[in-house]
N, C-alpha and C positions, 0 to 999 in steps of 0.2 A: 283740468277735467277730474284728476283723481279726487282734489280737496272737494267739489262740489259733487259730485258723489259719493265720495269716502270709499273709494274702494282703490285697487294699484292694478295699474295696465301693463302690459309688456309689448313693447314696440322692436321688433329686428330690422333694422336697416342698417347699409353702409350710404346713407343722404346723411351727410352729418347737419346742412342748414335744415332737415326734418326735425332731425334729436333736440336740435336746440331749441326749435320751435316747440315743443311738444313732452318735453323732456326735463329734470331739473337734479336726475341721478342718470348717470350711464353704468353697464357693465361691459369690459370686452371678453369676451370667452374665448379658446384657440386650445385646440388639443384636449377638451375637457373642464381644462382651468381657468377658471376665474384670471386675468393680470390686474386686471385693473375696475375698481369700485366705485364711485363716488360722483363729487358733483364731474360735470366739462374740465372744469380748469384742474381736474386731476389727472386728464386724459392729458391735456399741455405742456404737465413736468411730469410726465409719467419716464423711465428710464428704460422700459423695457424698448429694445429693437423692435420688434412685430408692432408693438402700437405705436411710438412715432412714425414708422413707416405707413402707418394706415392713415394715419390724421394725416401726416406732410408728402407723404409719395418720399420715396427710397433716399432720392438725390437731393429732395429737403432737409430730407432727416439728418443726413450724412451732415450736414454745413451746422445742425444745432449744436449748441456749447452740450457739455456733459458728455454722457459713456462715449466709447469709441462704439460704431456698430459694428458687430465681425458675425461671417456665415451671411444662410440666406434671409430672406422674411420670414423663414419658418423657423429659426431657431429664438428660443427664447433666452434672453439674458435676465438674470436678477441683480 
């Protein structure tokens, strides 16, 4: 929709099959800031705790290779 009108939409949802229908950048914001920018598959090796826990549910996240997650969903890691 954006290219054929030329202009940028902003969509808020946690439907991620919406985003990706609809979508071709995401941002996730938490506390003010920005973690994460860009296309989907940024959100997939993103390292932050708080966004794999939102893409995978807590006890998915836990089992993915990379950082250890430590704290709640609300703490953020860089």
């Amino acid at each position: 929709m954006d290219r054929k009108l030329l202009c940028t939409s902003i969509l808020v949802t946690h439907d991620l099959d919406c985003a990706r229908t609809v979508s071709s950048r995401w941002a996730y914001l938490s506390g003010g800031r920005v973690l994460v920018d860009g296309p989907p598959e940024d959100f997939f090796r993103s390292h932050h705790a708080e966004v794999r826990e939102f893409l995978l549910g807590e006890e998915s996240a836990r089992n993915l290779p990379g950082p250890e997650l430590k704290g709640s969903p609300q703490g953020v890691q860089t």
